[in-house]
C-alpha positions in Angstrom: -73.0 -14.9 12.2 -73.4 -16.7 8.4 -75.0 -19.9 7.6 -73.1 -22.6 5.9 -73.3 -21.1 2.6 -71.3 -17.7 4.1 -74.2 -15.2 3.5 -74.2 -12.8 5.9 -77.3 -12.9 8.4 -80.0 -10.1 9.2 -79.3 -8.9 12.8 -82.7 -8.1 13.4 -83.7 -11.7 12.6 -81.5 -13.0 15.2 -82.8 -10.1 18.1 -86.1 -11.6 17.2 -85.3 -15.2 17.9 -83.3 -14.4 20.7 -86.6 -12.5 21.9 -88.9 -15.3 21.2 -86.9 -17.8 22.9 -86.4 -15.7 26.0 -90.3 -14.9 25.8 -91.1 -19.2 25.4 -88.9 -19.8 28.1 -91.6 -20.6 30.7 -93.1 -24.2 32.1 -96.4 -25.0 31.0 -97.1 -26.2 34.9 -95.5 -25.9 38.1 -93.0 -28.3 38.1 -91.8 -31.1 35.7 -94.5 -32.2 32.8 -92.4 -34.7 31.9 -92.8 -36.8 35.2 -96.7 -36.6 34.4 -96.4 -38.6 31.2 -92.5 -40.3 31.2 -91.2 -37.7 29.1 -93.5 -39.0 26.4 -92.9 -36.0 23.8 -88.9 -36.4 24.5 -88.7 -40.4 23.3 -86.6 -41.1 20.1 -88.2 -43.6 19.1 -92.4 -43.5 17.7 -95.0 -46.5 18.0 -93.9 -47.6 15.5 -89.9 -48.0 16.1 -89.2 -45.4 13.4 -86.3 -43.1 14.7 -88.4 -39.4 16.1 -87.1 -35.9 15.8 -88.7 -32.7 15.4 -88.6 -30.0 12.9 -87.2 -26.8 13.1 -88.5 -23.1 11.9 -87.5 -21.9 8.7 -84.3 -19.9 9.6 -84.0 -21.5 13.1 -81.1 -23.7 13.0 -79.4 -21.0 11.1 -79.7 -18.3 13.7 -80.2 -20.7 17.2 -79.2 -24.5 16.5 -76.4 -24.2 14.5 -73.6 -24.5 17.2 -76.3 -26.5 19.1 -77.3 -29.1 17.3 -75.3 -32.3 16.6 -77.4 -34.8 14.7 -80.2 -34.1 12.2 -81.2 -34.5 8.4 -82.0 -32.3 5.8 -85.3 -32.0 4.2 -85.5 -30.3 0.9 -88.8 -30.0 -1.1 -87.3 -32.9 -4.0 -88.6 -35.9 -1.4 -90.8 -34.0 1.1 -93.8 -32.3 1.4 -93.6 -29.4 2.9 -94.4 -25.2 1.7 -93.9 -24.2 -1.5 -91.9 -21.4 -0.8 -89.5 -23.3 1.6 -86.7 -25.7 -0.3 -85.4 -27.1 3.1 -86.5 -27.6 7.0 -84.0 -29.2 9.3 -85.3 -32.0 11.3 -83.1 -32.6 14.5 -82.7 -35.7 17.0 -81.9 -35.4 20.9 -78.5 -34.9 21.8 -77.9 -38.5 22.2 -74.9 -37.8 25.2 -75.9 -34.9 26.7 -79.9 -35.1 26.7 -81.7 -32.4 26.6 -80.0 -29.0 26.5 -83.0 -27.4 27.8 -81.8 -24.0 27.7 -81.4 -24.2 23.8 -84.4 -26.3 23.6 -86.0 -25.2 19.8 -89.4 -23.3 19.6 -91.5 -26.9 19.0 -90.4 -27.7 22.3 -91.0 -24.5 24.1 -94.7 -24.0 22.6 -95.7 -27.4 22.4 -98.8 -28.2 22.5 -99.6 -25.1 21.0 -99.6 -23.8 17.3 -99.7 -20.7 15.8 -102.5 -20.1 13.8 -103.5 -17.2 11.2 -107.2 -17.3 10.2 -109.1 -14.4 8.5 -106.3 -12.0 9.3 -106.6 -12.8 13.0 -103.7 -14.9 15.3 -104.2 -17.7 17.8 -103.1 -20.5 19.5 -104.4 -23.5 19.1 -104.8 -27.3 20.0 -104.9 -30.1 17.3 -107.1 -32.5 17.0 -104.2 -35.4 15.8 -101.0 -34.8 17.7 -98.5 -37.0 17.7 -97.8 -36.6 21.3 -101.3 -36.5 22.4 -100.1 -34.4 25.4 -101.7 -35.7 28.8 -102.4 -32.2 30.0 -104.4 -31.2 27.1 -107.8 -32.3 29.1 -106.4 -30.2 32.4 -105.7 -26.1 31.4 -106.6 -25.5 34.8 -103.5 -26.5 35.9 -101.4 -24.5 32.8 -99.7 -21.5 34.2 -100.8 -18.5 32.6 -96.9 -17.3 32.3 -96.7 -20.2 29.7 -99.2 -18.9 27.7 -98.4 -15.2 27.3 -95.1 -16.3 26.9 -96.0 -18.5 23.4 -99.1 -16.3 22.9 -96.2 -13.0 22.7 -93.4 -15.2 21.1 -94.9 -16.4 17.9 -96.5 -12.6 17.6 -92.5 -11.8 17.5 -91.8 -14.7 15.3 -94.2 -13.6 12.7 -92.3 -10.1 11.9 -89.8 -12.6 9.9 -91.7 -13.0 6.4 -90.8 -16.7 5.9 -92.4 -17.8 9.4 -95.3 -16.2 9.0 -95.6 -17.6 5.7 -95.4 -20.7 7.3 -98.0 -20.1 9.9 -100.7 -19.5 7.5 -99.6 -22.5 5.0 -100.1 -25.0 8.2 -103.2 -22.7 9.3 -104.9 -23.4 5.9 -104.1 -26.9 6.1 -105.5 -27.0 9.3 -108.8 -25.4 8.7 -109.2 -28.0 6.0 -108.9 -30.9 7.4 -111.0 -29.3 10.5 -108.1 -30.4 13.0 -108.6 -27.9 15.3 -109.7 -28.5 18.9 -109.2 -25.7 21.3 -108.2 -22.1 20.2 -106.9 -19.6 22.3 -107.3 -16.5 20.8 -106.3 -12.9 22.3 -109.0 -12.8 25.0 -108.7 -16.5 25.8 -110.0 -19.9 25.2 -113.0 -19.6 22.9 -113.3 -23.5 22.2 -113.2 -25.3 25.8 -113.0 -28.9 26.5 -114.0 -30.8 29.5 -111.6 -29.8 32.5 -111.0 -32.7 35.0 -109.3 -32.7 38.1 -105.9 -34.1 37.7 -102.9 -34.9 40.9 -100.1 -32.6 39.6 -96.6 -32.4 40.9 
């Protein structure tokens, strides 16, 4: 497989996004989420009425989206912030006729509302404080099948043997310790910084 500009792509990468995907390809509860909250993190359009996508990894419409994906702009570092070490991300919109094409959904969907997060050396997942979404089962891990977390937990340690990625973990884990926007972490032995669980009616 090559990218747009014909250089030839790293088979290994693409065995470990193949991997991760396969590893992230588990429901965070039994049943649909979506009918919890009316598909809240799927809508096209923000509070605001500004037009919502999502970004993409560093390397991950080159070696998953690229026949995939049919709609999207392209970010480069000359009018958005982003890494300094990254030029360009990819930020894609629903497929507008089909919906979602859930088994090619990208990593932000399969991990969400997890991110990675390299502190001191060490990995985790963790919870944000400010989400966009402000997913509705945050408050309810109970119900969170524990498939769905090995399988993020497991696919980001994959993720991170591809430099770039990891460099972009710990740029995003940086800005997160700064700004203190951490909530709940899930480190290797489990959740370390629990919130309130409530009962909830689940599908």
């Amino acid at each position: 497989m090559t990218d747009k500009n014909k250089k030839p792509m790293r088979r290994d990468y693409q065995a470990i996004f193949e991997k991760s995907y396969d590893l992230m390809d588990e429901t965070i509860i039994a049943g649909n989420c979506g009918e919890c909250c009316g598909y809240h993190c799927c809508r096209r359009i923000d509070d605001n009425g500004k037009r919502l996508g999502m970004y993409l990894l560093p390397l991950e419409y080159e070696y998953m989206q690229c026949e995939v994906v049919t709609n999207y702009d392209l970010h480069s570092q000359k009018h958005y912030t982003m890494p300094p070490k990254i030029k360009k991300l990819y930020y894609i919109y629903c497929h507008l006729t089909h919906g979602c094409l859930r088994d090619y959904r990208p990593i932000q969907c399969r991990t969400y509302p997890f991110e990675p997060h390299l502190e001191n050396g060490a990995f985790s997942l963790v919870i944000e404080k400010e989400q966009l979404h402000d997913c509705l089962l945050i408050e309810h891990r109970s119900a969170w099948r524990q498939a769905f977390i090995d399988g993020v937990y497991n696919g980001w340690l994959e993720l991170m043997k591809i430099p770039i990625i990891s460099y972009h973990i710990e740029y995003f884990s940086k800005e997160r310790i700064t700004a203190n926007n951490m909530m709940i972490r899930y480190p290797s032995n489990g959740y370390d910084h629990p919130i309130k669980e409530n009962i909830m009616n689940l599908p």
